[in-house]
N, C-alpha and C positions, 0 to 999 in steps of 0.2 A: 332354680328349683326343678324344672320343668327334668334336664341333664340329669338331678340328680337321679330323678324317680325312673329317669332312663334308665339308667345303668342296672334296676332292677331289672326289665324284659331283655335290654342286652347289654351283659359282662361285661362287654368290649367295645361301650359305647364312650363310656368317660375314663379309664383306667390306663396306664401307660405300660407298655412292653418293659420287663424289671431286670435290667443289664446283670448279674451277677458280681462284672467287675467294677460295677457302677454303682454300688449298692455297702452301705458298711452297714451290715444284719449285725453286728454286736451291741449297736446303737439303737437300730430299730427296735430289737426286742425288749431293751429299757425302756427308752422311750413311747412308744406307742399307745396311744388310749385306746379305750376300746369303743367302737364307734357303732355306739349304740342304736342312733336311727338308721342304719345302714341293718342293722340284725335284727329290726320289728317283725321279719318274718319268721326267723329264728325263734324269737321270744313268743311269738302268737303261737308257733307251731306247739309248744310245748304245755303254754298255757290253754289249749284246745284238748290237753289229756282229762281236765274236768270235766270235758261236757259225759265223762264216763254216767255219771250222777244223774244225768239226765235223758240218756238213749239207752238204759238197760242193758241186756246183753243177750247175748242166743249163742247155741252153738257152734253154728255158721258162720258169726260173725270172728268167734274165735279161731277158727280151723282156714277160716280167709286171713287172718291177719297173719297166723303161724307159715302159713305160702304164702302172702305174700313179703313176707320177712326174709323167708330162707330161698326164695328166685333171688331175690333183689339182692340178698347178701353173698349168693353164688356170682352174679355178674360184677360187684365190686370185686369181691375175693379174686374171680379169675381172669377178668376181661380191665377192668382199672389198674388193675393191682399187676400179676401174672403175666398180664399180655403187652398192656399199654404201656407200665413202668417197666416192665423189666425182657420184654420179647421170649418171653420161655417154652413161647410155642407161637405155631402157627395158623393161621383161618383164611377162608373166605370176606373179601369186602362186606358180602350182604350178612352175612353169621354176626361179623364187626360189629355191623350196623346196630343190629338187633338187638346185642346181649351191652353194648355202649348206651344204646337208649333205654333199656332196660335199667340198668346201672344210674342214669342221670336222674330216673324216676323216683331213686332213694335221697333224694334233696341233700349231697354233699357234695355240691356243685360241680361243675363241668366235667370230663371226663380230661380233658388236657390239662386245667387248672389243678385235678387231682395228680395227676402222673407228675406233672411236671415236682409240685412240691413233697412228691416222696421221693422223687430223683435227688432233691435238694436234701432230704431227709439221709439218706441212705451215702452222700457225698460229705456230709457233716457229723454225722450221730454224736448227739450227746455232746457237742463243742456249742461256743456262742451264734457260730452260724447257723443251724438245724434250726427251721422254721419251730419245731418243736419238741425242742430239745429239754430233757429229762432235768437239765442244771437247772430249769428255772423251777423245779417244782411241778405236785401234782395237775395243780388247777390251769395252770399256762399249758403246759402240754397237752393235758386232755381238751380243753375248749378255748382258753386263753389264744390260745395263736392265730387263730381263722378268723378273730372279733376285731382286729386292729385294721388298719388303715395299709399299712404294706402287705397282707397278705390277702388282700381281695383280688390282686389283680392276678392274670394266668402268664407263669412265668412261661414266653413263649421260647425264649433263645433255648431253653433247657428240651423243648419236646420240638424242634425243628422236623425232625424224624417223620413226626406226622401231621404236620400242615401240609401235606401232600391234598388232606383226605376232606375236602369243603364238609363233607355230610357229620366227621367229625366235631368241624368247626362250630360248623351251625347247634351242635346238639352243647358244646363247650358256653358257645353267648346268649343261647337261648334256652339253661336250663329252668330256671324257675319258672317262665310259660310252662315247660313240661311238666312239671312238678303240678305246677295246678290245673293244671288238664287232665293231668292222671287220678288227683283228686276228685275232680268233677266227674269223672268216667267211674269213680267208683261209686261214688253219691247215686247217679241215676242208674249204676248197674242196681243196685241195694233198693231203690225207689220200682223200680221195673221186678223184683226179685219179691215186693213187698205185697203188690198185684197178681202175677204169676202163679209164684209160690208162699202164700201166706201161711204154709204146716212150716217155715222155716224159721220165721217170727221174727226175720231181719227189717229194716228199712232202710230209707239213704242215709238217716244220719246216724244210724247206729254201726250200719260198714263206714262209711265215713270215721268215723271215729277210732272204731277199733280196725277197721282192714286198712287204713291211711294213717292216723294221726298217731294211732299209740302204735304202730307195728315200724312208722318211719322213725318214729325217737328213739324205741328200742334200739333198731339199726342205726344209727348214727352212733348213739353211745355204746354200743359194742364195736363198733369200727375204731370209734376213738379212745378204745381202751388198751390197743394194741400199743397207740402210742406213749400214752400214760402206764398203766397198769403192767402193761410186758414189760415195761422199763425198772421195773421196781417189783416185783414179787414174781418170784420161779426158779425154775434150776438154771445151769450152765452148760451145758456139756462141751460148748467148744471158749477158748480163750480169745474173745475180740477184745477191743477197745472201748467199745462203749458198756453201756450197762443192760442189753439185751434180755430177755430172760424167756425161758420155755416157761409155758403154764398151761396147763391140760384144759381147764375152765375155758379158759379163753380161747382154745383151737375150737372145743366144742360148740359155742356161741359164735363164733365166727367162722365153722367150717375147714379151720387148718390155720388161718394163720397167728394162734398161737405159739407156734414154733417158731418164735420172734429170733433165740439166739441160731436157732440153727439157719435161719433164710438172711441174717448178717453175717455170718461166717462165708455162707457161700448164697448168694441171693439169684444165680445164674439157672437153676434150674426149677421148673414147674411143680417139683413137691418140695413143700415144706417141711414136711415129716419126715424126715430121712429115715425112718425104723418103721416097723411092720405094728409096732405098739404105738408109735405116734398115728393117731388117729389125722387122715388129712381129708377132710369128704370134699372137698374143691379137685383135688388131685383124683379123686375114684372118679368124678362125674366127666372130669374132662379126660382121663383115659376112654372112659365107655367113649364119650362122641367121638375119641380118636378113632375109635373102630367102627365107626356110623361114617365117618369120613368127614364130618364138620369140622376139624380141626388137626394138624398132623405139627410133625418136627419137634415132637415134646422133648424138653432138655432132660436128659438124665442126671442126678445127682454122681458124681464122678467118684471114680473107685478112691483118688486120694484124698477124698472128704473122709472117707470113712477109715481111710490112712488114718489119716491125723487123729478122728478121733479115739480110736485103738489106742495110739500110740500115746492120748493125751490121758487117757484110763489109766493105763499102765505105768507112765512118770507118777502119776496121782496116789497111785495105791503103796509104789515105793517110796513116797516122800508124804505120810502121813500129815506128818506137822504141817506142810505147804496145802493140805488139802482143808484142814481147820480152818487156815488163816483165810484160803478164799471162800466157805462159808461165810464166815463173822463179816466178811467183808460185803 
């Protein structure tokens, strides 16, 4: 028992390194129950959106939860996501450090356990092996996949790349300590905030609540609607394999990466929006710090991206009938 409550303070205490070739994921994702006491944090986290009822509200409390929503979802958006899983640019160790621990603070666990299983996502899509794949339906891909027993553990064979980086690691086994540290740090900022500045009308557990518990639910469930929701409602504009979809809604809530088909088509470079109309605010912010010089090497989306898509327009408008059928489809 003692192991097990381990593995909450450290990831990589009881959980085994998950071979890829050692692994039959068609299986696991039938099979697997969902391991309920292992997600009491999970479930508290969420059942803690009532104490709304009870800590009132102010406007402070709202305009802290709305930043800290949209830092937290910039450092997944661009440093999890952009940087970690897919190297679309490049930074400094300490910049790393900063906007990774940042990142770890939005309680979707580690920053390598993330990488690694969108690597796995983005090698699979939409087949039996995608940790959370679109085939099984809405509810398994949105939250179903991360609640089972084989996907706790941090697929490490897949993120070798950067087990270079110990201060990485440390923030990878030691997320949920961070997570409620940064909870606690918001309580007594809110508590010190309450004596201070009492014209604000905040206290700890009214930041608590709204700048911690409902602004880190929001963020999780807009992160994991990319994987559900982009799969399943939006346009097309390029022809993949899986079932991707552009949706404006969701780039807005999540800062750009609703442009789910176009960062499948080509997932190599730093903007997801490939047009001037796709709104990408992850990609404005990380251009500015390229010219602050916190960050360099941004990938450019390639001119024969927009090749193809031209030229996928143009077969489209001439073959009316074929442009129907991928509708209805």
């Amino acid at each position: 028992m003692f192991k097990f409550f381990l593995g909450w303070i450290d990831s990589w205490s009881n959980t085994n390194t998950l071979e890829s070739n050692q692994v039959d994921r068609s299986k696991i994702v039938k099979d697997t129950q969902v391991q309920w006491l292992r997600i009491i944090p999970f479930i508290l986290l969420h059942i803690a959106c009532l104490a709304v009822f009870w800590v009132g509200v102010s406007w402070f409390a709202i305009i802290f939860m709305i930043i800290f929503y949209l830092v937290r979802m910039f450092a997944i958006t661009a440093f999890f996501h952009r940087y970690l899983s897919h190297k679309t640019f490049q930074t400094s160790r300490p910049v790393q450090f900063i906007f990774l621990l940042i990142g770890t603070m939005s309680a979707q666990r580690g920053p390598l356990w993330w990488a690694a299983h969108h690597r796995y996502h983005h090698h699979f899509t939409d087949t039996e092996q995608d940790p959370h794949s679109s085939l099984h339906g809405f509810w398994y891909s949105h939250v179903g996949w991360f609640l089972n027993e084989q996907n706790f553990s941090t697929r490490k064979e897949v993120i070798k790349d950067w087990l270079k980086f110990p201060e990485i690691i440390w923030l990878d086994r030691f997320n949920l300590p961070i997570v409620l540290m940064t909870a606690f740090a918001i309580y007594v900022f809110g508590e010190w905030l309450a004596v201070a500045h009492p014209n604000l009308g905040t206290s700890g557990l009214q930041l608590l609540v709204w700048g911690f518990v409902i602004s880190t639910v929001l963020l999780i469930h807009a992160t994991l609607c990319i994987n559900s929701l982009a799969h399943l409602y939006g346009s097309r504009d390029f022809d993949t394999t899986d079932n991707s979809r552009n949706n404006l809604l969701l780039s807005i809530i999540t800062l750009g990466e609703g442009w789910h088909n176009n960062h499948h088509y080509y997932a190599g470079s730093t903007r997801q929006g490939f047009f001037w109309w796709q709104i990408d605010i992850t990609y404005y912010v990380l251009k500015a710090m390229s010219w602050l010089g916190l960050i360099w090497g941004i990938k450019p989306v390639p001119q024969r991206i927009y090749a193809a898509y031209n030229s996928q327009k143009q077969n489209l408008k001439m073959n009316p009938i074929k442009t129907q059928t991928k509708e209805s489809s």
